[in-house]
N, C-alpha and C positions, 0 to 999 in steps of 0.2 A: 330461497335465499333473499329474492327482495323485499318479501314478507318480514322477516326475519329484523332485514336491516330497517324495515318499517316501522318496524315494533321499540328499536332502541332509540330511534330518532326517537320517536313519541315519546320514548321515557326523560327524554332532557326536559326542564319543569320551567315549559315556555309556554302562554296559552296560543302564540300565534306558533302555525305547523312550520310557514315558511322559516322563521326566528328559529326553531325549537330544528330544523333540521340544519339551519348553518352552520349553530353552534355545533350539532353532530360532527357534520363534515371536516368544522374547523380542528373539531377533538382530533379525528382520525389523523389528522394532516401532521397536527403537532406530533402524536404518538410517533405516525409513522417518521416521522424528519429523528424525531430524540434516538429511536430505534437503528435508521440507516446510522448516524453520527455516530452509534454506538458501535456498531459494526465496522466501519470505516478506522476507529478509535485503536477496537480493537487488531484489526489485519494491520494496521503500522504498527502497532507494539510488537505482533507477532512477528511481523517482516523485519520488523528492528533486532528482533532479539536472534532469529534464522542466523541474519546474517553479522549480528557480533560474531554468536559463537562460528562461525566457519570464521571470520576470516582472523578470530582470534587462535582456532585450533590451526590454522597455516602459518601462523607467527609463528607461533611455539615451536612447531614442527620444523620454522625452518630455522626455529635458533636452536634449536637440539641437533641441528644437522651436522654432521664433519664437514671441513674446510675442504676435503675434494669434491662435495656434491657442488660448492658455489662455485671451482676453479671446472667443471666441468657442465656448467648448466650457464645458460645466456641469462644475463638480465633481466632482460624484456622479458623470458617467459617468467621467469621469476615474479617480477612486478604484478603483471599477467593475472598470474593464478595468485598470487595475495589481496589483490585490490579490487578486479573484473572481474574475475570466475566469478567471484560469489554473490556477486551483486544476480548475473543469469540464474544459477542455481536456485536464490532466496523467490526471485521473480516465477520462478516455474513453478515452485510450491507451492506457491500462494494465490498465484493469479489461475491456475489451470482450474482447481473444485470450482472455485470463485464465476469463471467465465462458463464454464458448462454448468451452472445453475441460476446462472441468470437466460443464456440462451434458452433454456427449457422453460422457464419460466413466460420467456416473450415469446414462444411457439403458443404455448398453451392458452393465456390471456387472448396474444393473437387470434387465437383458433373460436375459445368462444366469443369474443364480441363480433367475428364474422360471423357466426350462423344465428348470434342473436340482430345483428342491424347491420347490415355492411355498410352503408351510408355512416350509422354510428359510428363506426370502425374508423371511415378514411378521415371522420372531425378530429377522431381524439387521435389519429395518426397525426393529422395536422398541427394540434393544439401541442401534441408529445414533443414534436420539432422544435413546436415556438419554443415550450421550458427546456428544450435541453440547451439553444441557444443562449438564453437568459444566464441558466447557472453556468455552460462555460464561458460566456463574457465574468461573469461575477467570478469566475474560480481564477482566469490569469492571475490576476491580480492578488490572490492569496498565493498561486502557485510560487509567482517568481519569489517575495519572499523567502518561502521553502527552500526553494530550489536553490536561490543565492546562495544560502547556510549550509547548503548539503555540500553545494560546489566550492566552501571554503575549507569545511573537516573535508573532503576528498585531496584538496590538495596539500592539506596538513598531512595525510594520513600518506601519501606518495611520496612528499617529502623525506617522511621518518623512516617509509619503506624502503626510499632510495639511499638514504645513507646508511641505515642499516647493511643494505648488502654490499654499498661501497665499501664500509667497513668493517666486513664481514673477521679480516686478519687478526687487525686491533682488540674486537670485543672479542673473538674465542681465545687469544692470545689472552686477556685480562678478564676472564670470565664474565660479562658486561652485559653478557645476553638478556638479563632477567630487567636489567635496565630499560631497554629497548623495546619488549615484549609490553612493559607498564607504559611507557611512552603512548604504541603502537595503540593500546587498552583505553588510556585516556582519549586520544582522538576518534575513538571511537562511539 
């Protein structure tokens, strides 16, 4: 294997070895960063679209409902299972393959850089602390962004949910549902 990766450094077309393997290394970095980004990219579009559709198909569901399910069912659960359920559900789908193949992943690397240097091991254990520190001081700072925007459609989307079933009467009374449902769609 280090043979291997020895032979492709040498192929970047640098006469100095040291030059010729940073550009290597630097390749690998950017590869590997464009790759994670890509993945990362992808699991929110995935996570995004999970949980449209649930907590689109719980709208619908509940505007197709008869007027006795809302005069016999609590609010709050209601709210509940339109807005929170699905956010747990979208999160368990997603994150469970995701987490058990990264744990496998840092058993394994773990396992050989211990029997090839254990001394190696406990540097780039040290070094691995310092970068994850780095990128989560760097990541707050994008997060909250994020997070501000998610926490204003969430309370758009609670809003619409609440009046929805406040007035549940009205829109079955004037067939309105389908209003509601587009509303509920849009903040979504």
């Amino acid at each position: 294997v280090l043979g291997a990766i020895a032979d492709l450094a040498e192929s970047v077309p640098f006469d100095d070895p040291v030059l010729s393997a940073s550009v290597f290394l630097l390749s690998l970095f950017v590869i590997r960063t464009a790759l994670i980004f890509g993945r990362e990219a992808l699991t929110a579009y995935a996570s995004g679209k999970v949980l449209f559709d649930i907590k689109t198909g719980v709208m619908q569901r509940l505007s197709g409902a008869k007027y006795e399910f809302f005069v016999d069912s609590q609010q709050g659960a209601l709210i509940y299972s339109t807005i929170t359920a699905p956010h747990s559900v979208a999160l368990l789908l997603l994150r469970a393959p995701q987490l058990a193949a990264e744990v496998l992943r840092s058993v394994a690397i773990m396992a050989v850089l211990f029997f090839v240097s254990p001394q190696l091991t406990l540097v780039l254990a040290v070094l691995g602390v310092g970068y994850y520190g780095l990128v989560h001081s760097l990541s707050k700072r994008v997060s909250y962004v994020i997070g501000r925007g998610k926490l204003d459609a969430r309370t758009q989307e609670a809003i619409i949910t609440n009046e929805f079933l406040n007035g549940i009467r009205q829109i079955v009374s004037f067939r309105a549902a389908r209003h509601w449902v587009d509303r509920f769609v849009h903040e979504n």
